[in-house]
N, C-alpha and C positions, 0 to 999 in steps of 0.2 A: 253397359250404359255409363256415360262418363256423369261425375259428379255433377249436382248444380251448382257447386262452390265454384267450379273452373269454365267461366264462359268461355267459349272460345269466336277467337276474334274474326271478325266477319271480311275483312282486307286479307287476300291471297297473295303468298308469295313465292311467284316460280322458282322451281329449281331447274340446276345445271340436271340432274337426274330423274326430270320430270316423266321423258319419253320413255322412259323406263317402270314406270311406277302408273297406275293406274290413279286417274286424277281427283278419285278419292278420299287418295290421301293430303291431296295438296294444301288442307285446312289444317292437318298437324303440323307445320312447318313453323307457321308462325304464333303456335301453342309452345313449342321450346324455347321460344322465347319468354316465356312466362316467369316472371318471379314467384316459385312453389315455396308453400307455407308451411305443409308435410309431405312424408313419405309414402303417404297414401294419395294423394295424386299423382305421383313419379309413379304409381303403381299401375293404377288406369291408363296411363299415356304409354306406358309399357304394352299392357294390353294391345290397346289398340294400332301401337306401331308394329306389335306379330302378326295380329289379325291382318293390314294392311301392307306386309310387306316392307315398311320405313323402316325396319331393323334392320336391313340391307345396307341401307344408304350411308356412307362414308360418314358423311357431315352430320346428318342427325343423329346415329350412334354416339358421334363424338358429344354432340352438343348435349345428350340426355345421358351419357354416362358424365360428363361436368358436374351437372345439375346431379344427381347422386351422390358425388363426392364433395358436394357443397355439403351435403347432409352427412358427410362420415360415415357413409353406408359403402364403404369401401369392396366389401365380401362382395354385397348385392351386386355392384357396378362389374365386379370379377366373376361373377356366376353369369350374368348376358355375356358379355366378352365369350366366355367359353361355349357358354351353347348357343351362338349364332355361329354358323357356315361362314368361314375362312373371314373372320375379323380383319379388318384393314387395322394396319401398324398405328394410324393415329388413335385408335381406340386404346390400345394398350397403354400407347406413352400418355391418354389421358390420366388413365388412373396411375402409373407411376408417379408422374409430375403431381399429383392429387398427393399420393402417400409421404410424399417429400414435404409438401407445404403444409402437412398436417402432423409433420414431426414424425413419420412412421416410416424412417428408413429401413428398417427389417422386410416392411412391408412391399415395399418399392424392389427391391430384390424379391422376394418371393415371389410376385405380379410377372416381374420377368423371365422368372423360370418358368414359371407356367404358361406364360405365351411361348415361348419355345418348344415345352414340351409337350401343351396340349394343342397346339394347332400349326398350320405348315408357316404362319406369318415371320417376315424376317424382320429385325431389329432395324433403324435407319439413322440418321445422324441426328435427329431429335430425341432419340430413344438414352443414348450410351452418356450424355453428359450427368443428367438427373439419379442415373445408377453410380456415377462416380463422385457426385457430390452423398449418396447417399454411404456409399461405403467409407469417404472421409470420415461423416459423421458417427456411424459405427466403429472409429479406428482399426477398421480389419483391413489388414495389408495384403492378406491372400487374398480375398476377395477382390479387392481394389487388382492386385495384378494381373487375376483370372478376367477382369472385366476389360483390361489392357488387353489382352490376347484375345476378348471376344469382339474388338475393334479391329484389329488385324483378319480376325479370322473373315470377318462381314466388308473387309475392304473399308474400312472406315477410317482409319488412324492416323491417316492425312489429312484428315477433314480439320481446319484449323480452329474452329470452337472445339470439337473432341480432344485436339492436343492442349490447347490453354488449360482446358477442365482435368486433362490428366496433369499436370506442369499443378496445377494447385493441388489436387488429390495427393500427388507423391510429398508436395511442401508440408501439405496437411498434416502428412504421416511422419515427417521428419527426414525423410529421404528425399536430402536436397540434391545428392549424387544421378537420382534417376531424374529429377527436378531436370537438372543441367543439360543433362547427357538428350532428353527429350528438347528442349530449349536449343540447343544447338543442331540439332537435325533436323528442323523447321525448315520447310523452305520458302514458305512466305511465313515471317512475325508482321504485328501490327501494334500499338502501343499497348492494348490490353494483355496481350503474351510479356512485353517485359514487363509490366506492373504486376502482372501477377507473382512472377519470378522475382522482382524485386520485393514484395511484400512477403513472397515467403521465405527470404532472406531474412527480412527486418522482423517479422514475427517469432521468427526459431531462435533469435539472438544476433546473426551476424550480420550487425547493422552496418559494419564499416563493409562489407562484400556489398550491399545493397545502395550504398553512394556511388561504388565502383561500378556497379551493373549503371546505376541511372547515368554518370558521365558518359558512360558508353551508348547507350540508348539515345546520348545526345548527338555525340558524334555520328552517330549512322543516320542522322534526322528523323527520326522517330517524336514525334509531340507530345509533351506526357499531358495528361488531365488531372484535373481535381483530385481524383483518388490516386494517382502518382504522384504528385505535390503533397499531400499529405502524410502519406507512406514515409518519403523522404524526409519531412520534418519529423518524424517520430522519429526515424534515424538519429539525426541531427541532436536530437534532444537527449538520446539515447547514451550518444558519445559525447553529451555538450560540445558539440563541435559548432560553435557560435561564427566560424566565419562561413561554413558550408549552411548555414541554416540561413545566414544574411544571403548570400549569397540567393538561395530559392526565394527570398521575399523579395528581393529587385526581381527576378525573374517573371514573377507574381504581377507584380509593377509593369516593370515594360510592357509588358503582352496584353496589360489589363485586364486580364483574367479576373473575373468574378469570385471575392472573398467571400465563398457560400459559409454556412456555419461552422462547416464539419474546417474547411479549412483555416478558416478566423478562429478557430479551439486548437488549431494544431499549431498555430503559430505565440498563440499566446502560451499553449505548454514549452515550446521549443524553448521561448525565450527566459520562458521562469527556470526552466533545467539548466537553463545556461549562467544563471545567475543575472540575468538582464530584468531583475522584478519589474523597473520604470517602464520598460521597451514593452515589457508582458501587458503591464497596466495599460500603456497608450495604445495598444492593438487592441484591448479589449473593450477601451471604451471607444473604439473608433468600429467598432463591430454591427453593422445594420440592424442585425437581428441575432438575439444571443439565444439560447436555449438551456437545460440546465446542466448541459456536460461543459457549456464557457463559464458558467458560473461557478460551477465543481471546479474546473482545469486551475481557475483564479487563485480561490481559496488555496487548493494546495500546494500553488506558486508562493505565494506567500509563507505557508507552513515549511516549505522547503528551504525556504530564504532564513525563516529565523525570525518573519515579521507575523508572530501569531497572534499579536493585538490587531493588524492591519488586517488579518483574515477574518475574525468576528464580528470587524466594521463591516467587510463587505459582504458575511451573510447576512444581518440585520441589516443590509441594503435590499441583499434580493428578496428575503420575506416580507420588505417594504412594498416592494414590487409585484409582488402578488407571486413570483416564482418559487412553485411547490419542490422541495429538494427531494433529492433520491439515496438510497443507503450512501453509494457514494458520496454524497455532500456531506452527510452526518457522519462519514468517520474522518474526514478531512479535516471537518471543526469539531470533533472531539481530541483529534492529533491535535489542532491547534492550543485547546482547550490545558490537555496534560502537558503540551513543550510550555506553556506559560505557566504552569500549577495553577491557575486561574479557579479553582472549586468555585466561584459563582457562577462565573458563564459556563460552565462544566454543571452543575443542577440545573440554571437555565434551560440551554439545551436538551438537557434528560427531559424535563419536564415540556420542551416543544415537541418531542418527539411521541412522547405520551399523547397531550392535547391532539397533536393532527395526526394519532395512528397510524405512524409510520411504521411497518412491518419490521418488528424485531426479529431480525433474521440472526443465525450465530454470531455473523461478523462485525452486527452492530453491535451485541453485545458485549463481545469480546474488547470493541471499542471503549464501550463503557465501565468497562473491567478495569480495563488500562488509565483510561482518564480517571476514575477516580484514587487508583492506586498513586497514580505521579502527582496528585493533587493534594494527596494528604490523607485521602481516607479511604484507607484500607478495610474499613467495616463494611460502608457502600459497596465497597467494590466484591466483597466475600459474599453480601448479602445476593448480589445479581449473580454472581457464581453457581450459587446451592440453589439458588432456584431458575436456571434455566432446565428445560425441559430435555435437551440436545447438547452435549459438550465434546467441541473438538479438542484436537491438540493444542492449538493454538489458545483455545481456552484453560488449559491447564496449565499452558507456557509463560501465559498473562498472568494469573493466578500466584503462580511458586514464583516466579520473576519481583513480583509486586509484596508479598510477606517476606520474601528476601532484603527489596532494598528500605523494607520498613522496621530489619532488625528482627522480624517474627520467625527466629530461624527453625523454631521446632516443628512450625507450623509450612512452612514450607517442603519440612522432609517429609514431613506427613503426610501433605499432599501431594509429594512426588510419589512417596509408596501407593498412595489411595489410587492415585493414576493406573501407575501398573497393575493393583488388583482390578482394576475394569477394562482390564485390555487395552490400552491406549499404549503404543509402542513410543517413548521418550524418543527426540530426537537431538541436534545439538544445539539445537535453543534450550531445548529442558535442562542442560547439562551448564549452561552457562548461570542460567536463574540458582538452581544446584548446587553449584561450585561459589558463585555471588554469597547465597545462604551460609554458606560453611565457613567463610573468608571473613562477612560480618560478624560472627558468631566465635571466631578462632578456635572452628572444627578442624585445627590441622589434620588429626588421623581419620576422621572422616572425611575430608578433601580427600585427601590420596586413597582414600577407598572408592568415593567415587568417582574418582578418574581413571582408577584401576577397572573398575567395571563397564563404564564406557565404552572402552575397548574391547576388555575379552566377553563380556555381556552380551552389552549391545551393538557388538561391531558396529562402532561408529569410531572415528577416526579424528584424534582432539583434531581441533584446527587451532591459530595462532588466539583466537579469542577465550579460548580453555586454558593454553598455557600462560595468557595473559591475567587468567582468574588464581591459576595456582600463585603462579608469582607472586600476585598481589596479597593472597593467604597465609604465605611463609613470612613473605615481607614483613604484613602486619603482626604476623606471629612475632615477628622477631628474628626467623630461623633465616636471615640472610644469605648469608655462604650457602645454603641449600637450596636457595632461590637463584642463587649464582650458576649453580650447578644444574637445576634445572633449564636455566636457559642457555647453557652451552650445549646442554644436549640435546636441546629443541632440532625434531627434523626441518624446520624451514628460520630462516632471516628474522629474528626475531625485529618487531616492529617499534614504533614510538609509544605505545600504551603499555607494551611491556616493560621496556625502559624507563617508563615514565612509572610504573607499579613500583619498579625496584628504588631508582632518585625518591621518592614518596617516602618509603620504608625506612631509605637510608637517613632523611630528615629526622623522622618523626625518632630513629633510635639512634642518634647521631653516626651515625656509619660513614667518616670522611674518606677513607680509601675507597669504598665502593661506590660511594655516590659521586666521586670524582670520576669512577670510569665508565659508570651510569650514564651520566652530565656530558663526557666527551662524545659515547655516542649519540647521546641525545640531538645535540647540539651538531651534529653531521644528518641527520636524517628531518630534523624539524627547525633549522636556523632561527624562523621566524616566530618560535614558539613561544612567547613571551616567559610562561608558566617552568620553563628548563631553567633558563635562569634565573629565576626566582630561590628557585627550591635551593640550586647550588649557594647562591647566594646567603640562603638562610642556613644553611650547612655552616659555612664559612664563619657567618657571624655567631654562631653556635659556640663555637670553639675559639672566638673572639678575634678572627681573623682577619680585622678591619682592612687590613691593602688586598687582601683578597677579593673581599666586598667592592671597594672600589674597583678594581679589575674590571669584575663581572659587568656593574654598571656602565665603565668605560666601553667595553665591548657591545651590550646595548646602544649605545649610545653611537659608535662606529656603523654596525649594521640597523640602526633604525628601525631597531626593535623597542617597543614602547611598554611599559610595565600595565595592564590590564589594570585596573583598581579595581578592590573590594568593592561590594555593591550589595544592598538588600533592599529588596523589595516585599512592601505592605500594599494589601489591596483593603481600602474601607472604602464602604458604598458605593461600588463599582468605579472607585476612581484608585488607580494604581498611587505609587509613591515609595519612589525611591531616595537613598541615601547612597553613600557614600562615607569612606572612614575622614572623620573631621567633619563633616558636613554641615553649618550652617547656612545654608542657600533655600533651606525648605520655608515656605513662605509663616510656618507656625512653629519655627526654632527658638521662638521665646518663651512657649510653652513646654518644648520638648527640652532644653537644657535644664529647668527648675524640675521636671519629672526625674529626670538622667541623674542627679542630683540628691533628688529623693532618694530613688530607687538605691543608688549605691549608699548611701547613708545606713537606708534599712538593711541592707544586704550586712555590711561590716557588722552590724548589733545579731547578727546570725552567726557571725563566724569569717564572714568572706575575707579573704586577701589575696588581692592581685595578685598574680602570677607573672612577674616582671620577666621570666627566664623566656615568655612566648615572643616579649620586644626585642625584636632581632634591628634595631639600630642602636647608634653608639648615642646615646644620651644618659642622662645623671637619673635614678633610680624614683625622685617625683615625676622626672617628664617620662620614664615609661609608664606609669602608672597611670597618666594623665591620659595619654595614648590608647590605652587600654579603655578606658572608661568611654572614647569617642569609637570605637569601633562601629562600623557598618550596623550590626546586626541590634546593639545595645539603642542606638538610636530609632531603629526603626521599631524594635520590643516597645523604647517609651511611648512613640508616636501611638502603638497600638493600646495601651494602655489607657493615654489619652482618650482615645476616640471610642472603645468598644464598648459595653455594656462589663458589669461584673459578671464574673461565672463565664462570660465567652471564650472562646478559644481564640489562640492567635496565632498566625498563618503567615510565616514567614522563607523567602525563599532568597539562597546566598549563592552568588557565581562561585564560592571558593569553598574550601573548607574549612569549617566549624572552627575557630581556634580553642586551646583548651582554656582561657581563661574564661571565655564568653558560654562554653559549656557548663561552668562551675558554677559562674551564676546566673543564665538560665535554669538551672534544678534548684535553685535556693527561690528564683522570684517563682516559680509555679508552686511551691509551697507556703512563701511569704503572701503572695498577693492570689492563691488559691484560683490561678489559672493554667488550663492545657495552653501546651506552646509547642505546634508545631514548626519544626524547621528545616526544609530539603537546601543541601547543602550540593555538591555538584557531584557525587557521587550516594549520597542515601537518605533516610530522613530522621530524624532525631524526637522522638514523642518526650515531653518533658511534662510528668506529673507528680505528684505530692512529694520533690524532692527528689526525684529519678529520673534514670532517663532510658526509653528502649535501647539504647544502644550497650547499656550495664559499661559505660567507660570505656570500651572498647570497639574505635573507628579511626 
């Protein structure tokens, strides 16, 4: 007796298999149609489709094992299947296709073995695609080929959806050889077989193969779509190949083709990877309708450019907007958050994320590992560390990377050993954080131990970013010639950051023969590098080599190369402010010279005295003194003095590195004027308290 929960509907509706079925039944037909509440009226309707025979009928088997798999009652839907008399194939590929959309690829296999094996029904060309996207999803390659050879074997492998669906299965798997070799033996394609083929080109890495497929797809007139257009701009973006990527947006254009969202995101990425941020911005805001992967795509346009002020404006545009962000959004602007040291909108943030319960997954974490490490606080950053619940690699790489460039070197081996005692297999990001630690620290004999183990260890194999750590190590150590040495016997071309470790070293410990042959290669691999000649330059003037000096500038000056100027920047009350060495253009310089002023007055009744030997131009022993006092980083210290509260910290960050005069009295004003003075320099950060400094004088 059926429920009274389920009336059934009083309008009949014939079936193609009426004359067959006694008419009976004909009031169940349009009861399958029913939107069911539970699995106890799928039970009753079951019932009464054995009693009457409708367990027969093609269509309504179909329609009521559906309705089962609506409910995840998958088994159940596979127990009628089996014990009704010779199942028709659309029953089966029901519940296949069911255990696919329900994420139960293992399942979807199994379904098909068992139609095979428990009854005489044979597979059909609806059957073999859903098995082959399932075994993608599985990454089982046997299986995936055994399901190739159960299309052959059923006549099926010319069916040209079964070949597309194998052509993505093989891309799936990595095997673009079988991809091809299937792709070429087609004998009708249509554009979704080359987009396929093209996307699983662009996906596995080889994006320049996947521009060559699509010019050919053009050539033989095939019309790519939306999802080929897009594909292709990821290419495009991939290789920044900025004229093949202009090139699909006329295409876009002429044909007027509709810029749906997916492909107004692909185009605003293309052109941020290309370094076209303006081009990115006017495509983005000429976008009908954005959603939050264009809003994501933006911000990281911008982070990638360099403009991580222009990113923050434009999340505090979208949360203006009422557009909810997704992890992805929030590690884009905590990237932007740590490229700027910005610690305000870097707590901001944390705290928006908190407020609107945005799911702290690892990698947002890991994000906020990072931003507050690069930000200046490395305590925040320890604090979210020890208390996530789950730590990956990349959490520990965040972790040692971050007490590394904050001078904390004990603490960073520590935590590289604490890693390995919980299983966490080090990779060559760990070794770079690693080797950073021991360089800042001038652990030479533990550098070369851990670089020694790297290898016979952890068979991991340096790459040029490890021997660019060593060099940098010996460098600062002092041990030149054996940094020399090391990079002759480097197995690959050593590059500009290695060169540039060594010209550093050679500065910092006047080394004019090596940094001469340092500077030559430099000056071949990076022309336009302003920072090569600098360094030689200051070499030169080191050893009082004034025509040399001019040289260098002369040759600047030839190839139009421009000398970068020193630069610090102070953030107070969420307004930046920057300086420059000499700088009075800041509109409260009348304030900041009588500070500047002060402050060095107070400094000399401590003890200070310039260190004229850091003024590497040719002037009289007052004007470098003079020189010294106007430095980048001293004017922005006053500004911050000015402005902040006593006892605050002060948060300052410098394109260049630290000179040693402005380090000397940095450690005297955080003892005189009883302030923390943080300061990221363009390789590490500098904590300056009661007269010291993390880096213990050595950077």
């Amino acid at each position: 007796m059926m429920s009274a929960s389920l009336s059934l509907p009083h309008k009949l509706i014939p079936t193609s298999e009426s004359n067959s079925l006694s008419m009976k039944t004909h009031h169940l037909f349009p009861l399958l149609e029913t939107k069911f509440t539970e699995v106890k009226q799928l039970q009753q309707v079951h019932a009464q489709m054995t009693v009457t025979g409708l367990i027969k009928h093609t269509g309504a088997l179909a329609k009521f094992i559906s309705s089962l798999s609506n409910f995840g009652n998958l088994a159940y839907a596979m127990v009628v299947c089996t014990y009704v008399d010779h199942p028709k194939v659309v029953a089966w590929n029901t519940i296949i296709r069911a255990s696919l959309v329900q994420n139960l690829p293992k399942m979807a296999i199994m379904v098909y073995l068992n139609m095979i094996h428990e009854s005489i029904t044979y597979p059909d060309n609806y059957t073999f695609p859903s098995l082959l996207k399932a075994s993608a999803q599985l990454m089982e390659f046997t299986t995936g080929k055994a399901l190739h050879g159960q299309t052959v074997k059923f006549g099926l492998n010319l069916d040209l959806y079964i070949e597309t669906t194998l052509i993505k299965m093989y891309t799936d798997f990595g095997d673009l050889y079988s991809a091809e070799k299937l792709f070429g033996r087609m004998g009708a394609k249509n554009s979704i077989a080359w987009t396929t083929l093209i996307t699983g080109y662009a996906q596995k890495g080889y994006a320049k193969d996947a521009l060559l497929l699509f010019s050919e797809m053009e050539l033989q007139g095939y019309e790519p779509d939306e999802v080929t257009m897009a594909t292709v701009l990821s290419a495009c973006a991939e290789l920044k190949d900025i004229e093949f990527g202009q090139k699909i947006h006329h295409y876009i254009k002429n044909r007027d083709l509709k810029v749906c969202t997916v492909l107004g995101t692909c185009l605003v990425d293309m052109y941020a990877k290309c370094g076209r941020i303006d081009e990115s911005r006017n495509m983005f805001d000429e976008m009908p309708q954005r959603n939050v992967v264009s809003w994501s795509a933006m911000i990281l346009g911008y982070v990638q450019n360099n403009q991580c002020f222009e990113a923050l404006r434009l999340f505090k545009k979208m949360v203006s907007e009422s557009v909810r962000p997704n992890e992805v959004t929030m590690i884009a602007v905590l990237l932007a958050c740590a490229q700027a040291g910005d610690l305000n909108s870097g707590t901001w943030v944390h705290a928006y994320i908190d407020k609107n319960q945005i799911n702290l997954t690892v990698n947002l974490q890991n994000s906020l590992i990072d931003m507050y490490s690069k930000c200046g606080s490395v305590d925040l950053a320890h604090h979210i560390f020890e208390n996530m619940k789950a730590k990956d690699l990349v959490s520990w790489n965040a972790m040692i990377s971050g007490l590394a460039h904050h001078g904390l070197v004990k603490e960073a081996l520590n935590a590289f050993s604490s890693m390995q005692e919980q299983g966490i297999k080090p990779d060559n990001i760990t070794f770079i954080g690693v080797l950073t630690a021991c360089s800042h620290g001038g652990l030479v004999k533990m550098g070369w131990q851990k670089f020694k183990e790297m290898r016979e260890k952890h068979k991991i194999s340096p790459k040029i970013e490890h021997y660019g750590c060593m060099v940098d190590l010996l460098g600062r150590a002092g041990f030149l010639v054996e940094a020399m040495e090391l990079i002759d016997k480097m197995p690959m071309e050593p590059n500009g950051a290695v060169w540039g470790a060594l010209l550093g070293a050679c500065r910092v410990h006047n080394n004019l023969e090596l940094g001469e042959l340092a500077a030559k290669r430099l000056l071949e691999i990076e022309p336009q590098n302003d920072a090569n000649y600098v360094l030689l330059s200051n070499i030169y003037a080191g050893f009082t080599r004034w025509e040399d000096v001019k040289l260098i500038r002369k040759m600047m000056h030839e190839r139009g190369v421009r000398k970068i100027p020193g630069c610090s920047i102070i953030e107070i009350e969420g307004f930046v402010h920057e300086f420059l060495v000499g700088d009075k253009s800041h509109p409260e310089s009348e304030s900041i010279e009588p500070m500047l002023n002060y402050v060095m007055e107070r400094l000399k009744l401590e003890g200070y005295v310039a260190e004229r030997s850091q003024v590497l131009l040719n002037l009289d022993e007052e004007e470098k003194e003079s020189s010294l006092y106007w430095h980048s980083e001293k004017l922005a210290l006053c500004f911050g003095l000015i402005k902040t509260k006593k006892g605050d910290p002060i948060r300052i960050l410098k394109n260049l590195r630290v000179c040693g005069d402005c380090h000397t009295a940095f450690k005297l004003v955080s003892r005189v004027f009883k302030r923390d003075i943080i300061i990221r320099d363009r390789s590490r950060f500098h904590h300056f308290r009661d007269g010291s400094c993390s880096c213990r004088d050595f950077w």
